[in-house]
N, C-alpha and C positions, 0 to 999 in steps of 0.2 A: 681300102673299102670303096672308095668314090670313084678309083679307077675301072676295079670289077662294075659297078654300079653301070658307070657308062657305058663298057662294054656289052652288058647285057644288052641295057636302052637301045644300043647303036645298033647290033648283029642279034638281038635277040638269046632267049633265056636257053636254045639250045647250043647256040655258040662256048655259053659258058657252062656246062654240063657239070665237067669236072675242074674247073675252076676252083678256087680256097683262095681268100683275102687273108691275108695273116698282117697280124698287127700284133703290136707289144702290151700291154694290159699301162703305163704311162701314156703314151702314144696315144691308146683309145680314149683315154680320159681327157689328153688335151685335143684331138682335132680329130679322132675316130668315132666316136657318138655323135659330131653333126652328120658324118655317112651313114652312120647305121639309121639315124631319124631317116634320111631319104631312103633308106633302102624300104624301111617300113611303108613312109607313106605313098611310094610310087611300087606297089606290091610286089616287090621282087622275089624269085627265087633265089638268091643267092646264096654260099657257106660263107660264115663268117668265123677264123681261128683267133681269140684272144690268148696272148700265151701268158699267163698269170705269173708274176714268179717275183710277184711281190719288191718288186724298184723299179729305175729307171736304168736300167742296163745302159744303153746305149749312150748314153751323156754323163755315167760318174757315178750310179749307183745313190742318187737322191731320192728318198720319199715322197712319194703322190698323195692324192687325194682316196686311194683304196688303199693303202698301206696302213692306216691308223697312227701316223704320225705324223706330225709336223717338219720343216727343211728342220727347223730347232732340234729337232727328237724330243718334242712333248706331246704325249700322248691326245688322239683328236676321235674323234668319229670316222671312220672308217667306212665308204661308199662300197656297198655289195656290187659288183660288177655284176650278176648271175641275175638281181633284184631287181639291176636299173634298166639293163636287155628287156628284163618283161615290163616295166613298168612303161618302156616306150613304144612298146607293140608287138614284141619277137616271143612268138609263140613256141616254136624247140630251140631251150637253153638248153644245152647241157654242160653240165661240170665234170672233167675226168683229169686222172692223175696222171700227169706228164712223163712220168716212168712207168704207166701200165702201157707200153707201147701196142703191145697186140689189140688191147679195148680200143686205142685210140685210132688206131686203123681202120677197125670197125666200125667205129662212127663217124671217122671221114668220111670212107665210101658207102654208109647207107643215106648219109648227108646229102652228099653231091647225087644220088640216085632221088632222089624224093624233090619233089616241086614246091618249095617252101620255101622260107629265109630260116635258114637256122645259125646258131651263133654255137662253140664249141668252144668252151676255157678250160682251157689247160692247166692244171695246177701243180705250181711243186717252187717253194722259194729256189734265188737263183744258190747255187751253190757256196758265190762267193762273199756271201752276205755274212756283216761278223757274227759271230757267236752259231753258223748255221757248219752241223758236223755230221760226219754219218759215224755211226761206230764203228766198222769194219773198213779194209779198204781190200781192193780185188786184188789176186795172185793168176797170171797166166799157170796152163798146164800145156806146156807145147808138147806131149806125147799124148796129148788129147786133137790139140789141135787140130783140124781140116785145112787150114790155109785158106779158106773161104772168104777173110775180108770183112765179113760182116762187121765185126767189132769195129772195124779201121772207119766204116760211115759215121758214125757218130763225133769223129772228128778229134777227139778225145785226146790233148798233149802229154797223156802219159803213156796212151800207146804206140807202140811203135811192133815193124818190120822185121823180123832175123833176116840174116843173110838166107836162111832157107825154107823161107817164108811166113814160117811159124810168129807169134808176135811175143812182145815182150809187155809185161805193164811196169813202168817205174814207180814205185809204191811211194816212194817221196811226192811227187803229184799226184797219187792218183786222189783222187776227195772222198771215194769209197760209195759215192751214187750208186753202183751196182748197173747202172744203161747197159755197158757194154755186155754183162753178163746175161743180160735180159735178150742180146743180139744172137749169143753164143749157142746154135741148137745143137751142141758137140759136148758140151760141161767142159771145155776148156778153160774155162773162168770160174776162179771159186772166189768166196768171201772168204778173209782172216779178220782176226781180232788186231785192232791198232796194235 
């Protein structure tokens, strides 16, 4: 966020047009809210990406101060991320669901087009959080498939490549998120029941 920040200051709010600060919803609580107080008070345009997904991914998967629990796992009060954006001056929060991907598109790019500081969180726990399941898991349909790829962005280690393009999903990995199927504009991807 204080990178974007400067950037703007230095080259100015056209330079960063289509710019997105993305930061992690842990991250933001310990050393992203002082940037975003400067983005407020020195009137930035900038988009701001909180990716909500309820831990600290990146260091082990520990509870913060917006998770509602303690390192203990005793339950705490719980800090609105979406509450504390307005309470420090960010006039467009929005909350959108990290697997509506087409929404969340859309309010990227009407973000980055408008001259405001907007903040954008993301929500959907991370997948690998205990006790967090989906019911279903995904089934490729490679006599559907287009060979297009798309599914493959998401990066996803249960999909993989045929030899003839086509992809495969290994259902033992897969977590049943449904993302990929959400990429798939062929219905090469269905849902099954576990």
């Amino acid at each position: 966020i204080s990178a974007l920040h400067g950037m703007e200051k230095g080259k100015g709010k056209d330079y960063i047009k289509n710019w997105v600060a993305v930061i992690g919803d842990s991250t933001f609580l310990h050393t992203g809210v002082n940037s975003l107080i400067n983005l407020v008070y020195n009137k930035s345009t900038a988009t701001v990406m909180i990716l909500d997904n309820r831990t600290t991914g990146m260091t082990g998967h520990q509870d913060h101060a917006a998770t509602g629990k303690t390192l203990k796992g005793e339950e705490t009060y719980a800090i609105d991320l979406a509450e504390l954006c307005r309470t420090i001056g960010v006039k467009n929060v929005i909350e959108v669901n990290a697997f509506d991907t087409a929404f969340l598109e859309k309010t990227v790019k009407e973000s980055v087009a408008n001259d405001e500081l907007t903040v954008i969180i993301t929500k959907a726990p991370c997948v690998l959080l205990k006790g967090q399941k989906f019911p279903n898991v995904c089934k490729a349909n490679p006599e559907a498939c287009k060979k297009c790829g798309m599914c493959l962005k998401i990066g996803c280690p249960a999909i993989t490549k045929n030899e003839d393009g086509t992809i495969k999903i290994d259902q033992t990995m897969c977590n049943g998120c449904g993302l990929c199927k959400s990429y798939c504009k062929f219905n090469a991807i269905e849902t099954v029941e576990r």
